[in-house]
mmCIF file as Biopython writes it, N, C-alpha, C and O atoms, coordinates in Angstrom:
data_model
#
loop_
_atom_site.group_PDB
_atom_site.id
_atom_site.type_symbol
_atom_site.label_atom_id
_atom_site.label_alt_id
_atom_site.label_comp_id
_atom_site.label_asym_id
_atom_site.label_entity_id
_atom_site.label_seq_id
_atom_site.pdbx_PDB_ins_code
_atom_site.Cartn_x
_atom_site.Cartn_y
_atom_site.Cartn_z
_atom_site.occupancy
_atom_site.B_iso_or_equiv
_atom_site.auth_seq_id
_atom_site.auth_asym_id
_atom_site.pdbx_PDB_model_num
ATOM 1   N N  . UNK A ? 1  ? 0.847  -1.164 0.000  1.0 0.0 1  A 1 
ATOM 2   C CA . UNK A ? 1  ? 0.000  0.000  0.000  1.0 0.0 1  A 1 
ATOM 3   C C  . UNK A ? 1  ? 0.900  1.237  0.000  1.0 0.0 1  A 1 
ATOM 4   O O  . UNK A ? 1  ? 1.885  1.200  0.737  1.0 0.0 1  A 1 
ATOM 5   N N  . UNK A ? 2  ? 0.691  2.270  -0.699 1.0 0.0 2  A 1 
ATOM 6   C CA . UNK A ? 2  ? 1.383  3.435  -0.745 1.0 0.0 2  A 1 
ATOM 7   C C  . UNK A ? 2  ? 0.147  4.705  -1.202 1.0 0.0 2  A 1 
ATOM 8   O O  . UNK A ? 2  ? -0.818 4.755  -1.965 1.0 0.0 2  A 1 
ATOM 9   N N  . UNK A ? 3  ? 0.825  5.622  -0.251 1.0 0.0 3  A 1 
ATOM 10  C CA . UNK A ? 3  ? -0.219 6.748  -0.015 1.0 0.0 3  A 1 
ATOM 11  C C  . UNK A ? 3  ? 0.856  7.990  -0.812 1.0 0.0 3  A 1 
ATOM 12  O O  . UNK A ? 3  ? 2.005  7.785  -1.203 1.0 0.0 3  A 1 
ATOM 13  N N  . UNK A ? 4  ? 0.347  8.841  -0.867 1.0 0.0 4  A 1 
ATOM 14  C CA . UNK A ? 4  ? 0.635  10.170 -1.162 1.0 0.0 4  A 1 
ATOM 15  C C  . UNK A ? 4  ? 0.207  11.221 -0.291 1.0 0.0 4  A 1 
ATOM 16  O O  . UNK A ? 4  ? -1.019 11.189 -0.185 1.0 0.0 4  A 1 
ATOM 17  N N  . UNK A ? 5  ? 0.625  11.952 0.237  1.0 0.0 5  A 1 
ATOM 18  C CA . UNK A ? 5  ? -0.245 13.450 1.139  1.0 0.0 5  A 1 
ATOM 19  C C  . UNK A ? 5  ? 0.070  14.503 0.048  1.0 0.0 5  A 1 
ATOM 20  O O  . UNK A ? 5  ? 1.195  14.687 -0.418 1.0 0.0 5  A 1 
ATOM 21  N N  . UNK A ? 6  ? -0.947 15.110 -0.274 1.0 0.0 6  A 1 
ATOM 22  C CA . UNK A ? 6  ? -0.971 16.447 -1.232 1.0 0.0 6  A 1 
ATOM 23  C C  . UNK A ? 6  ? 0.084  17.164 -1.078 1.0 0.0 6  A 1 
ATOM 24  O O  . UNK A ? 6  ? 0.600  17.217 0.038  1.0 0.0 6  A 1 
ATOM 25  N N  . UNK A ? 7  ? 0.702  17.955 -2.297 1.0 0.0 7  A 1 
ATOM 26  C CA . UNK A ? 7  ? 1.665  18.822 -1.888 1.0 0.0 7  A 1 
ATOM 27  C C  . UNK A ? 7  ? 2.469  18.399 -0.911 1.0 0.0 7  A 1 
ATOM 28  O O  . UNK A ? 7  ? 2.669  19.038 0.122  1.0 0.0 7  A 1 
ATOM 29  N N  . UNK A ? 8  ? 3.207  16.789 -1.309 1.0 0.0 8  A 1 
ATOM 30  C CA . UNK A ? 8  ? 4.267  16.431 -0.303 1.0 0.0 8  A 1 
ATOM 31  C C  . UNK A ? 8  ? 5.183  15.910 -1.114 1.0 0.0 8  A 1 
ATOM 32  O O  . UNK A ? 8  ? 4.650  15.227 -1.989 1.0 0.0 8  A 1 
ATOM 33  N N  . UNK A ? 9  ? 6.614  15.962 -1.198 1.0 0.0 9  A 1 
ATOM 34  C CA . UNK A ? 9  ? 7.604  15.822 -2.010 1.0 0.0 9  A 1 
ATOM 35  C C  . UNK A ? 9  ? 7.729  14.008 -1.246 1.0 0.0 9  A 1 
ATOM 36  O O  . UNK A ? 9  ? 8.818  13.616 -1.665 1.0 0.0 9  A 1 
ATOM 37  N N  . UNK A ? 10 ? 7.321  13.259 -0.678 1.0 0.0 10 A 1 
ATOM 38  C CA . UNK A ? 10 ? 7.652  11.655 -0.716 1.0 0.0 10 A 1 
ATOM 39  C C  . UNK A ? 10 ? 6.685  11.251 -0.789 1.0 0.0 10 A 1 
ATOM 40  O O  . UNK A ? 10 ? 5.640  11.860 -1.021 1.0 0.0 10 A 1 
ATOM 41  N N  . UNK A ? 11 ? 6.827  10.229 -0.620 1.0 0.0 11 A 1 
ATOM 42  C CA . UNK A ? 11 ? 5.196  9.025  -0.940 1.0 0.0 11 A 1 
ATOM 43  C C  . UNK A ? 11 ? 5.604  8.069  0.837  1.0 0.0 11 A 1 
ATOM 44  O O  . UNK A ? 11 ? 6.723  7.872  1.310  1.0 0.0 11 A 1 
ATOM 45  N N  . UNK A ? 12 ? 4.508  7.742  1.314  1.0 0.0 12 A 1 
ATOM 46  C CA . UNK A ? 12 ? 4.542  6.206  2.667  1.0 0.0 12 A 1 
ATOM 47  C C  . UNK A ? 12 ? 3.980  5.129  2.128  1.0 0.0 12 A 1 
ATOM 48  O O  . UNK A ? 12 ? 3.021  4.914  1.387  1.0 0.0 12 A 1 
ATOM 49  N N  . UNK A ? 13 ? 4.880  4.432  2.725  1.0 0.0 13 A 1 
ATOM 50  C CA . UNK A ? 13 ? 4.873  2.731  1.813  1.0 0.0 13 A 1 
ATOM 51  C C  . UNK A ? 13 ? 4.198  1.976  3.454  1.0 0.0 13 A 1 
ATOM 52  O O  . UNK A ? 13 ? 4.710  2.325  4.518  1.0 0.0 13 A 1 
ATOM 53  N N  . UNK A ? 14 ? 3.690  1.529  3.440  1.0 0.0 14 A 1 
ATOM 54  C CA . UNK A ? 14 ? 3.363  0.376  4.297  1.0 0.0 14 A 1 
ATOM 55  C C  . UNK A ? 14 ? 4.423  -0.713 4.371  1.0 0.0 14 A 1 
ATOM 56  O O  . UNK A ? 14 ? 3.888  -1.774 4.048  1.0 0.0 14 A 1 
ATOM 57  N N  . UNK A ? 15 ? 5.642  -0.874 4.649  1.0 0.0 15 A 1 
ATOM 58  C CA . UNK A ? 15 ? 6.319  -1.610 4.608  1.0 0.0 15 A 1 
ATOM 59  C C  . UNK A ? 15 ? 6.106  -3.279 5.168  1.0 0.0 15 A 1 
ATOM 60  O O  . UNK A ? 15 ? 6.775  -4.281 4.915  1.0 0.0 15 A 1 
ATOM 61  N N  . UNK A ? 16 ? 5.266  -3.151 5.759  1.0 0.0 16 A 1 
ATOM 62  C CA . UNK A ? 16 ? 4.866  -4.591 5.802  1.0 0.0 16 A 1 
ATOM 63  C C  . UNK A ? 16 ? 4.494  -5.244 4.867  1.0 0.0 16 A 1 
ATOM 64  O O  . UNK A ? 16 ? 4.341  -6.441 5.106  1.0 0.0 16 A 1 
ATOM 65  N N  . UNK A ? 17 ? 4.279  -4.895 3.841  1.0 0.0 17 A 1 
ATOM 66  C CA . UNK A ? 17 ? 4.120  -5.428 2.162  1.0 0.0 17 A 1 
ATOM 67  C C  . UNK A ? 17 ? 5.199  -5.895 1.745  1.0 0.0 17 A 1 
ATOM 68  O O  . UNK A ? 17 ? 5.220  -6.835 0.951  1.0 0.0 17 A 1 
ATOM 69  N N  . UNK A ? 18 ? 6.471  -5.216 2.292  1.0 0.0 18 A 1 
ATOM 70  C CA . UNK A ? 18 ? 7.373  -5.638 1.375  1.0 0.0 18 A 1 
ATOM 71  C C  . UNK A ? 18 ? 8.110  -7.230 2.137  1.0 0.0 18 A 1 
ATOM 72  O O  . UNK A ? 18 ? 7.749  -7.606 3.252  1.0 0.0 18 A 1 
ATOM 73  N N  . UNK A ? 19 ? 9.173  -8.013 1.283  1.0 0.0 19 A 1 
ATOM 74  C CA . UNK A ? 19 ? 9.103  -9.278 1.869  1.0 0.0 19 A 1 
ATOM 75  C C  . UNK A ? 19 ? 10.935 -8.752 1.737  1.0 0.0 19 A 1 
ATOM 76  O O  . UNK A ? 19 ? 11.658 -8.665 2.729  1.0 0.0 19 A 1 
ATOM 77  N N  . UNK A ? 20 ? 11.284 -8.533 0.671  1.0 0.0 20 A 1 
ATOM 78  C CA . UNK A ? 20 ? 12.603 -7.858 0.765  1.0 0.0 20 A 1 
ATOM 79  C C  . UNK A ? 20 ? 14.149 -6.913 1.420  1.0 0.0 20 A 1 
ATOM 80  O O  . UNK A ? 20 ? 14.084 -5.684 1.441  1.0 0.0 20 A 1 
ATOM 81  N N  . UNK A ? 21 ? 15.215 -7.497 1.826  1.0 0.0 21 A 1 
ATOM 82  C CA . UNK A ? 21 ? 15.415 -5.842 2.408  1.0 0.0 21 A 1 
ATOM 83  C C  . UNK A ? 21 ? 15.438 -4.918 1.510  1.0 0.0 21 A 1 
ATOM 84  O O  . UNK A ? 21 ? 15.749 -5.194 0.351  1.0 0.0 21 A 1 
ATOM 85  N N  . UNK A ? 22 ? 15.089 -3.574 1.921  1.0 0.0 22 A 1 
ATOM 86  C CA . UNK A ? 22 ? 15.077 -2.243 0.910  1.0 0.0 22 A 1 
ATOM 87  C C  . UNK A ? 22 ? 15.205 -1.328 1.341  1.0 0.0 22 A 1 
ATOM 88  O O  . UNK A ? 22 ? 14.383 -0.437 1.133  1.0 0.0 22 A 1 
ATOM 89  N N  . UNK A ? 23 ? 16.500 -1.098 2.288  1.0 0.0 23 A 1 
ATOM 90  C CA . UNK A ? 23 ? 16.685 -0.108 2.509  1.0 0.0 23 A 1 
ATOM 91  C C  . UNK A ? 23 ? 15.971 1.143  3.121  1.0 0.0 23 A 1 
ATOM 92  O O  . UNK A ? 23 ? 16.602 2.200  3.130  1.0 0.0 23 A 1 
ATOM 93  N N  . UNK A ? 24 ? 15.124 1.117  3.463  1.0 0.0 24 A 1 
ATOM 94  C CA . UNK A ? 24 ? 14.136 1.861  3.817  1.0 0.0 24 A 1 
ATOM 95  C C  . UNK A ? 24 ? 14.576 2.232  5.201  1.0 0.0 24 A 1 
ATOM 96  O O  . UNK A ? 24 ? 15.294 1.374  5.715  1.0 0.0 24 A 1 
ATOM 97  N N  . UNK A ? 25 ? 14.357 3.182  5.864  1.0 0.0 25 A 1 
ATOM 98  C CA . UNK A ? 25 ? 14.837 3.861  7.637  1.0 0.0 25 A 1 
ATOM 99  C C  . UNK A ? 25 ? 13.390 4.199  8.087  1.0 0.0 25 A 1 
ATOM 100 O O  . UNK A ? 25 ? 12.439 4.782  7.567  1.0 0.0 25 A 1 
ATOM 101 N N  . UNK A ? 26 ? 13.675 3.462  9.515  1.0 0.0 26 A 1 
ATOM 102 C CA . UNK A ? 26 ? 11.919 4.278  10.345 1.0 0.0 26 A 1 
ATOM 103 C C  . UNK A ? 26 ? 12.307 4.979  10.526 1.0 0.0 26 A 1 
ATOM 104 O O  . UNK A ? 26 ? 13.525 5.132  10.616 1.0 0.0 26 A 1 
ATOM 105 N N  . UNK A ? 27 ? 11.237 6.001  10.718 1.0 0.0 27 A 1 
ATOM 106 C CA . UNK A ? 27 ? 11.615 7.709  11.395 1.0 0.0 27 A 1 
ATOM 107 C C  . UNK A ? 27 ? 10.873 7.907  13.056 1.0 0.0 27 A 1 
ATOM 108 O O  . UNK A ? 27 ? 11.146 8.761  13.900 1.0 0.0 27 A 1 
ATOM 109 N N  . UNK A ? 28 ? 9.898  6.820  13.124 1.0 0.0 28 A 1 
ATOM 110 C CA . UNK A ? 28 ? 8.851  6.883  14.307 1.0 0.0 28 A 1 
ATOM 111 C C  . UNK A ? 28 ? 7.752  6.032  14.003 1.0 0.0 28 A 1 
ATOM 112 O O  . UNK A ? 28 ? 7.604  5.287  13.034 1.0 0.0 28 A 1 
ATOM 113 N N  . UNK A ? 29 ? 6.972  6.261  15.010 1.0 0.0 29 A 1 
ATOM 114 C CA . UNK A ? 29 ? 5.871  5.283  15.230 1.0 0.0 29 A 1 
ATOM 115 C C  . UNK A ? 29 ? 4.650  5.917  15.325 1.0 0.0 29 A 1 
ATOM 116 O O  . UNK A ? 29 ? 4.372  6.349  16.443 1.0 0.0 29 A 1 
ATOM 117 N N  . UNK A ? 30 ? 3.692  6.118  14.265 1.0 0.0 30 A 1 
ATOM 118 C CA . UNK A ? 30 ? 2.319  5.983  14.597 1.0 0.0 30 A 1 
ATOM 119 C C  . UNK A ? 30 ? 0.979  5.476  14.960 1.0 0.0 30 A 1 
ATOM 120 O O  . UNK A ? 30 ? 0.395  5.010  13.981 1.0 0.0 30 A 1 
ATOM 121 N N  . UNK A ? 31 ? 0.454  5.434  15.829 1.0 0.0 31 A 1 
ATOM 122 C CA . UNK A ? 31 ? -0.837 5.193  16.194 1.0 0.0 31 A 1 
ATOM 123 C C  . UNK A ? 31 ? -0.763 4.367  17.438 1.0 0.0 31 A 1 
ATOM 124 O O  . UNK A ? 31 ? -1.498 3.405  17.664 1.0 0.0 31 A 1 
ATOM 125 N N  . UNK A ? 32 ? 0.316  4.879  18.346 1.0 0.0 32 A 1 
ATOM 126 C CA . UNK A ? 32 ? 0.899  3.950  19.490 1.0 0.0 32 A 1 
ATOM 127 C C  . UNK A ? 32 ? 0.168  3.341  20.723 1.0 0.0 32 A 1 
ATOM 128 O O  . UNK A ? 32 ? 0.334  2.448  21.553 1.0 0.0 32 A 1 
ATOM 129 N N  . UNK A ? 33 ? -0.973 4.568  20.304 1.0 0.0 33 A 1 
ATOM 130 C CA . UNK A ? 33 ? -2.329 4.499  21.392 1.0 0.0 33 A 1 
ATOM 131 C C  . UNK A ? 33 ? -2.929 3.544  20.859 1.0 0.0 33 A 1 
ATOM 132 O O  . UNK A ? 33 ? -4.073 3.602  21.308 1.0 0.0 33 A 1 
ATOM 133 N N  . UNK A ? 34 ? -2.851 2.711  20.183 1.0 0.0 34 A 1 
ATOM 134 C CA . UNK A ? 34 ? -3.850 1.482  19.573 1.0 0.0 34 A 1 
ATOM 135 C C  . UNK A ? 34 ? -2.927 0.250  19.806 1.0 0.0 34 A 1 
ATOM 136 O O  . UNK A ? 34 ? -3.444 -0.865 19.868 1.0 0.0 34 A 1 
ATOM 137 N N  . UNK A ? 35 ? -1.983 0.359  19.899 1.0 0.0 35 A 1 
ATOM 138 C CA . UNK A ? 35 ? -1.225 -1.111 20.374 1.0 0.0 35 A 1 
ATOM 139 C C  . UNK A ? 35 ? -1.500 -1.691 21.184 1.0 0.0 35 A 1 
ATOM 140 O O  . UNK A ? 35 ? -2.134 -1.184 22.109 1.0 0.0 35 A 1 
ATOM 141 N N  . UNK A ? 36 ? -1.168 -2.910 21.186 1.0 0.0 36 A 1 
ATOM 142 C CA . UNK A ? 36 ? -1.801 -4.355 21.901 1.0 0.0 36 A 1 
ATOM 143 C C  . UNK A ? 36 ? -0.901 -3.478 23.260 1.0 0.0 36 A 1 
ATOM 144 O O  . UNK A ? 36 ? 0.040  -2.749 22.946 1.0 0.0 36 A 1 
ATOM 145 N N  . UNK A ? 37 ? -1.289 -3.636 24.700 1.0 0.0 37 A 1 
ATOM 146 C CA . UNK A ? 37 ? -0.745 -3.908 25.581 1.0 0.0 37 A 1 
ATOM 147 C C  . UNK A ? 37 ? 1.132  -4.896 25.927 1.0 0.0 37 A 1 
ATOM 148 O O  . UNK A ? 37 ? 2.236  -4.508 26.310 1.0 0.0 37 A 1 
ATOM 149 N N  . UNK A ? 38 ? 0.688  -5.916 25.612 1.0 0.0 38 A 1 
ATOM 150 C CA . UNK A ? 38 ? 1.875  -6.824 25.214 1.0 0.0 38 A 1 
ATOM 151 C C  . UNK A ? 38 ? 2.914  -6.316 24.146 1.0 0.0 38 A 1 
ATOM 152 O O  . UNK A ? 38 ? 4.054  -6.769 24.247 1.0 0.0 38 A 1 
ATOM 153 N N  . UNK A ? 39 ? 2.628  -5.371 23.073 1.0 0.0 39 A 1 
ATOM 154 C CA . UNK A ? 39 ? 3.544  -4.907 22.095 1.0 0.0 39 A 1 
ATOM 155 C C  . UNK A ? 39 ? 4.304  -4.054 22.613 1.0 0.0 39 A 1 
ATOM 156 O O  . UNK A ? 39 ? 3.694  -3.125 23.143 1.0 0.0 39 A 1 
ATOM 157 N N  . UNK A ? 40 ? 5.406  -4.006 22.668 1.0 0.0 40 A 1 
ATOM 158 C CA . UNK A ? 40 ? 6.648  -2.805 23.784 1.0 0.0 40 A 1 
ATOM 159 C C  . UNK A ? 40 ? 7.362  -2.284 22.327 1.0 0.0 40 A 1 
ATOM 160 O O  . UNK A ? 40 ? 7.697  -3.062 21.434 1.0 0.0 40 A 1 
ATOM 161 N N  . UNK A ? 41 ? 7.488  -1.140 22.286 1.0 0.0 41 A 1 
ATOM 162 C CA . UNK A ? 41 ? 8.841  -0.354 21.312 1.0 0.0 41 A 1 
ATOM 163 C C  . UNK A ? 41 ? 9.970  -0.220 21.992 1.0 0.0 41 A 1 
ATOM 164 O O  . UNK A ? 41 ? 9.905  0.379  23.065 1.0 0.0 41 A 1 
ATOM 165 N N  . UNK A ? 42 ? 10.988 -0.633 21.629 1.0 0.0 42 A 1 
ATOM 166 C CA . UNK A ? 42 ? 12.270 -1.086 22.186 1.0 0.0 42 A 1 
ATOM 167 C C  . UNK A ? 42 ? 13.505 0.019  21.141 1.0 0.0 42 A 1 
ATOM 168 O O  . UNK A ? 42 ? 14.613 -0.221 20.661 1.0 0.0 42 A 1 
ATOM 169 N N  . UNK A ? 43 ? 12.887 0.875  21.142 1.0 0.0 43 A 1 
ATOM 170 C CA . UNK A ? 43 ? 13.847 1.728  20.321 1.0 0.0 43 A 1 
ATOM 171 C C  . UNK A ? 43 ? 13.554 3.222  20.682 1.0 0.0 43 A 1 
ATOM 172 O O  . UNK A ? 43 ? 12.499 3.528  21.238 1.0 0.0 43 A 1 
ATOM 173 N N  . UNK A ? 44 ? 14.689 4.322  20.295 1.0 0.0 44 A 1 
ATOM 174 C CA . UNK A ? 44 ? 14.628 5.795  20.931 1.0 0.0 44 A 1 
ATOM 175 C C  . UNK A ? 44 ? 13.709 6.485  20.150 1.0 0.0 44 A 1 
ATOM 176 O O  . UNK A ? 44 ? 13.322 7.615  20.449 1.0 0.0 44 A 1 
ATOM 177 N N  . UNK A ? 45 ? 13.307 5.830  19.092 1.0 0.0 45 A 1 
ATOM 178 C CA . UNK A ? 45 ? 12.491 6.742  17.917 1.0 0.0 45 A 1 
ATOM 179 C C  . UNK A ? 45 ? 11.157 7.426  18.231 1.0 0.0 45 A 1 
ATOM 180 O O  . UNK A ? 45 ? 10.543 6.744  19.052 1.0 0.0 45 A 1 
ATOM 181 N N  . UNK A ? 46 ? 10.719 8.151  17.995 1.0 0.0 46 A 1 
ATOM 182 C CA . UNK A ? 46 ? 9.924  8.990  18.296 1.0 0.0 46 A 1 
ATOM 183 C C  . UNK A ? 46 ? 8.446  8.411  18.091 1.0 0.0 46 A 1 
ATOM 184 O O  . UNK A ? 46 ? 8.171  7.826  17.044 1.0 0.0 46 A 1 
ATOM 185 N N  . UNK A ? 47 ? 7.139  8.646  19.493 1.0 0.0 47 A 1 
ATOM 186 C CA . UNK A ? 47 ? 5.993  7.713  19.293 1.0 0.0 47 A 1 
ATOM 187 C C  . UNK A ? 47 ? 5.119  8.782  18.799 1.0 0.0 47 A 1 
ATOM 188 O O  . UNK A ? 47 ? 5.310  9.998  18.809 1.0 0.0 47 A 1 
ATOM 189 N N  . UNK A ? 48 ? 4.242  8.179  18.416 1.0 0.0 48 A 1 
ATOM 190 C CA . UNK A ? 48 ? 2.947  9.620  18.319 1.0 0.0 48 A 1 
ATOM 191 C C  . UNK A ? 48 ? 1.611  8.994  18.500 1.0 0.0 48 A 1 
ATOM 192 O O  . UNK A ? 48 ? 1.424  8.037  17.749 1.0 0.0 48 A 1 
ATOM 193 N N  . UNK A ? 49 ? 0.440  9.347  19.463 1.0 0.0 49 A 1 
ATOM 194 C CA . UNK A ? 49 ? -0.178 8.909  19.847 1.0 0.0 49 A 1 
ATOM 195 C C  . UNK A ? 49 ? -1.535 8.407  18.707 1.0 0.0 49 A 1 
ATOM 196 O O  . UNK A ? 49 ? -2.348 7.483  18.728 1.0 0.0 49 A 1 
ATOM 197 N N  . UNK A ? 50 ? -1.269 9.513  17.793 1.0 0.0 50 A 1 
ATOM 198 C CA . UNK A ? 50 ? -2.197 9.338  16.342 1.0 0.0 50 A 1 
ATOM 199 C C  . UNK A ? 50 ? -1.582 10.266 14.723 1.0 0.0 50 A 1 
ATOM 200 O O  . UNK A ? 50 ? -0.756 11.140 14.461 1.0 0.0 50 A 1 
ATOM 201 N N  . UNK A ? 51 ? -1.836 10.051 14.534 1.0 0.0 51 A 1 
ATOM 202 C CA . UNK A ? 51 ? -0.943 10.356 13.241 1.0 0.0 51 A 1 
ATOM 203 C C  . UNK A ? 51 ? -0.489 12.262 13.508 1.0 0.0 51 A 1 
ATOM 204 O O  . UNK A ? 51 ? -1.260 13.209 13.668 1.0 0.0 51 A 1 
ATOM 205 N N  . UNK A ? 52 ? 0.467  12.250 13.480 1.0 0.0 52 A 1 
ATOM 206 C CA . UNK A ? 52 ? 1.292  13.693 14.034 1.0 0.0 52 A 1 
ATOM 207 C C  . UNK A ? 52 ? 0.597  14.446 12.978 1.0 0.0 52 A 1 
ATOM 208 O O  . UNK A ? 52 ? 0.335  14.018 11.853 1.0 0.0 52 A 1 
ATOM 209 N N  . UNK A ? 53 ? 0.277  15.826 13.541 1.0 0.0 53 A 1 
ATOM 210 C CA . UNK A ? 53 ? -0.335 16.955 12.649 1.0 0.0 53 A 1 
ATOM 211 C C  . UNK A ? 53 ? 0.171  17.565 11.517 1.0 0.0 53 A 1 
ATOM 212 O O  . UNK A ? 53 ? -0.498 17.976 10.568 1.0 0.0 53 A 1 
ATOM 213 N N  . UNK A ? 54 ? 1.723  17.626 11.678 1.0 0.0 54 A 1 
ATOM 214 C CA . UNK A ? 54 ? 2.755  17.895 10.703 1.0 0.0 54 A 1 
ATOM 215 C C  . UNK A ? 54 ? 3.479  16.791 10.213 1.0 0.0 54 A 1 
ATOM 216 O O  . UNK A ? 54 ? 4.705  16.904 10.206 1.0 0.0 54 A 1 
ATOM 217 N N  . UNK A ? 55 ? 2.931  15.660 9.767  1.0 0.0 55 A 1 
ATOM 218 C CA . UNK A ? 55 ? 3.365  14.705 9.219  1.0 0.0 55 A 1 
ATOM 219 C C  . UNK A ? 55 ? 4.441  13.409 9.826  1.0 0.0 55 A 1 
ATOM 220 O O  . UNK A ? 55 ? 4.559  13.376 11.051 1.0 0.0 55 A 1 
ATOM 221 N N  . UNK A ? 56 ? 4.808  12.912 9.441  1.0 0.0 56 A 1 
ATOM 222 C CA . UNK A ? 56 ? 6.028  12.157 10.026 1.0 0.0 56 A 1 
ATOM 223 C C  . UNK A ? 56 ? 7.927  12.436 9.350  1.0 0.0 56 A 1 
ATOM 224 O O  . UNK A ? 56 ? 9.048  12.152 9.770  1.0 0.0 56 A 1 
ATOM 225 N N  . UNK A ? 57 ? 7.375  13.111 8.164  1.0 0.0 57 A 1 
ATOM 226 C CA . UNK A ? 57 ? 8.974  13.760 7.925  1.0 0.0 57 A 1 
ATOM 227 C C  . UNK A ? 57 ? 9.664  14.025 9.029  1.0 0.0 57 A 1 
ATOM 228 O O  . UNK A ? 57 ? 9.040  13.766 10.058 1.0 0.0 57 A 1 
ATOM 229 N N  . UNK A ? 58 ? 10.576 14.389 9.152  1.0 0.0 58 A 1 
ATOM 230 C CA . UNK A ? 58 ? 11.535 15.313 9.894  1.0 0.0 58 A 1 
ATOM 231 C C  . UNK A ? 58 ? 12.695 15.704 9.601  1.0 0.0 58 A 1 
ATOM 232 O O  . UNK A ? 58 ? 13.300 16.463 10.357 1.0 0.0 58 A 1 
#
């Protein structure tokens, strides 16, 4: 699945589609408020409770 946001110079890939490595870098985590209890993020990257207002670029 791949989205576009208007007037945005990248495209978001759903990377769980892909089966490949590809190079790709997380930048953060959205929708953290919906995770299973049992699911822990084990990394410094940045959470956001629902999709950040100013996008996920940075």
């Amino acid at each position: 699945m791949f989205w576009n946001k208007k007037d945005s110079h990248s495209i978001s890939i759903l990377v769980g589609n892909l089966e490949d490595p590809t190079g790709l870098e997380v930048k953060g985590h959205v929708f953290v408020s919906e995770k299973p209890d049992y699911y822990e993020i084990g990394d410094d990257l940045p959470q956001f409770e629902q999709f950040p207002e100013g996008g996920t670029r940075q």
